[in-house]
C-alpha positions in Angstrom: 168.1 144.6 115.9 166.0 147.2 114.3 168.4 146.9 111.3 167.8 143.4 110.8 163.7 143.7 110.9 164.3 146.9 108.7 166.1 144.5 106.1 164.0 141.6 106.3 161.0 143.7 105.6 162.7 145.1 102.3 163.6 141.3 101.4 159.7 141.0 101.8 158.9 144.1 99.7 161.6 142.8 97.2 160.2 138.9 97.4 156.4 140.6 96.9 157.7 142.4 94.0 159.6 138.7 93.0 156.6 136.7 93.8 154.4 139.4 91.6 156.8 138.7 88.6 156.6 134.6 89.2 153.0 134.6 89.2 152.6 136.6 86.5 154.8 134.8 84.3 153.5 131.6 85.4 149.9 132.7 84.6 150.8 133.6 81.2 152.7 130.9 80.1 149.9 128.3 81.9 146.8 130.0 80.7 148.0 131.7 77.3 150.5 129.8 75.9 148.9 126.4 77.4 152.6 125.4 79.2 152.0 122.9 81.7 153.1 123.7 85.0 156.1 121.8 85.5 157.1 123.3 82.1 156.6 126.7 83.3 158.0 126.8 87.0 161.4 127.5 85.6 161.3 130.1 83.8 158.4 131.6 85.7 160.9 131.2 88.3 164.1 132.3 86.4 161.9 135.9 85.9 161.5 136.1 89.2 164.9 135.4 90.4 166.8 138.0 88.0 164.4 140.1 89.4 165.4 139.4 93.1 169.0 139.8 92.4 169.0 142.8 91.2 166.7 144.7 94.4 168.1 142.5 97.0 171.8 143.2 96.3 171.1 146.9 95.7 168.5 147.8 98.0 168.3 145.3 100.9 171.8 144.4 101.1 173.2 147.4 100.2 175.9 146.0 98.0 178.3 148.5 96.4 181.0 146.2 95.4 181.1 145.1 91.7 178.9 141.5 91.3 181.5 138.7 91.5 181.8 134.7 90.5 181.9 134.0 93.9 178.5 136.4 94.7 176.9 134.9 91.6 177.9 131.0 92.3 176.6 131.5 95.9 173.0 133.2 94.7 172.3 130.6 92.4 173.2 127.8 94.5 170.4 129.6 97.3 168.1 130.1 94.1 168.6 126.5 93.0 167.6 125.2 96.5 164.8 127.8 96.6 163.8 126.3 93.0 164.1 122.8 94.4 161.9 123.2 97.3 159.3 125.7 95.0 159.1 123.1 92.8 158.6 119.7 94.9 155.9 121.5 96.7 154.2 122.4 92.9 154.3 118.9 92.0 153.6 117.3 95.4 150.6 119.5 95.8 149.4 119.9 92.1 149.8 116.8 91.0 149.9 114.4 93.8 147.4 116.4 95.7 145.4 117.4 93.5 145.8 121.3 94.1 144.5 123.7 91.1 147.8 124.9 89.6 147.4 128.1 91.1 146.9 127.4 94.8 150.1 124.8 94.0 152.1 127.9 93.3 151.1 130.1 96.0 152.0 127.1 98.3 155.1 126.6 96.5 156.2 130.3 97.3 155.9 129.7 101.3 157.8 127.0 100.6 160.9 128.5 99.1 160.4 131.8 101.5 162.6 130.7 104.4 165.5 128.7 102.2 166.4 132.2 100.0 166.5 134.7 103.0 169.0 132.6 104.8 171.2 132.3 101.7 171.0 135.6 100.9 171.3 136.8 104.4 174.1 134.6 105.7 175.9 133.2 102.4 175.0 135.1 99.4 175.6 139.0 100.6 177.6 138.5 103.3 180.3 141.7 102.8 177.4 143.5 102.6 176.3 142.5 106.0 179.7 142.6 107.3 179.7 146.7 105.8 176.5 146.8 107.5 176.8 144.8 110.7 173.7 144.7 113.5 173.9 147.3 116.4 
């Protein structure tokens, strides 16, 4: 068990740094280049998530193996559910709400929290957990 908190509290570290890259992106794109929000979740999002594969496959998961179609289709299926559920909470609470874009998108992060550390977990690096199996 203390493997598993171990590793969930490097996927938080790693979804921090993911989050940072996100928001950052976001923020630019919103307030420099005048992209509405909607327009930059995606690739806001897209930063974020290249970023995520990368740390969580070499640092959380621990995966040694080469990357593989199978590994890649399975991440951005997670990622594309992540994305979905980001994105409806954006919109829901930024424009149906009300929400200033920015408070939209920190909501939108909770929201996509729980649906990417179960994929990754249980679908996406799964020989890497079964390498690295709970005590």
């Amino acid at each position: 068990m203390k493997r598993e908190w171990w590793r969930m509290a490097k996927f938080a570290l790693v979804g921090g740094l993911n989050t940072g890259v996100d928001f950052a992106v976001f923020v630019l794109l919103v307030y420099a280049f005048a992209l509405p929000p909607a327009g930059a979740q995606p690739i806001s999002y897209a930063c974020g998530v290249l970023n995520s594969y990368w740390w969580n496959r070499k640092w959380t998961f621990r995966s040694s193996s080469r990357a593989h179609a199978a590994e890649l289709v399975r991440f951005a299926a997670v990622n594309g559910l992540s994305f979905l559920a980001a994105s409806a909470v954006l919109v829901g609470l930024g424009q149906g709400a009300g929400w200033s874009p920015l408070t939209a998108k920190l909501a939108s992060i909770a929201a996509s929290l729980a649906v990417n550390y179960a994929g990754s977990r249980w679908w996406v690096f799964r020989e890497a957990r079964q390498r690295h199996p709970l005590p």
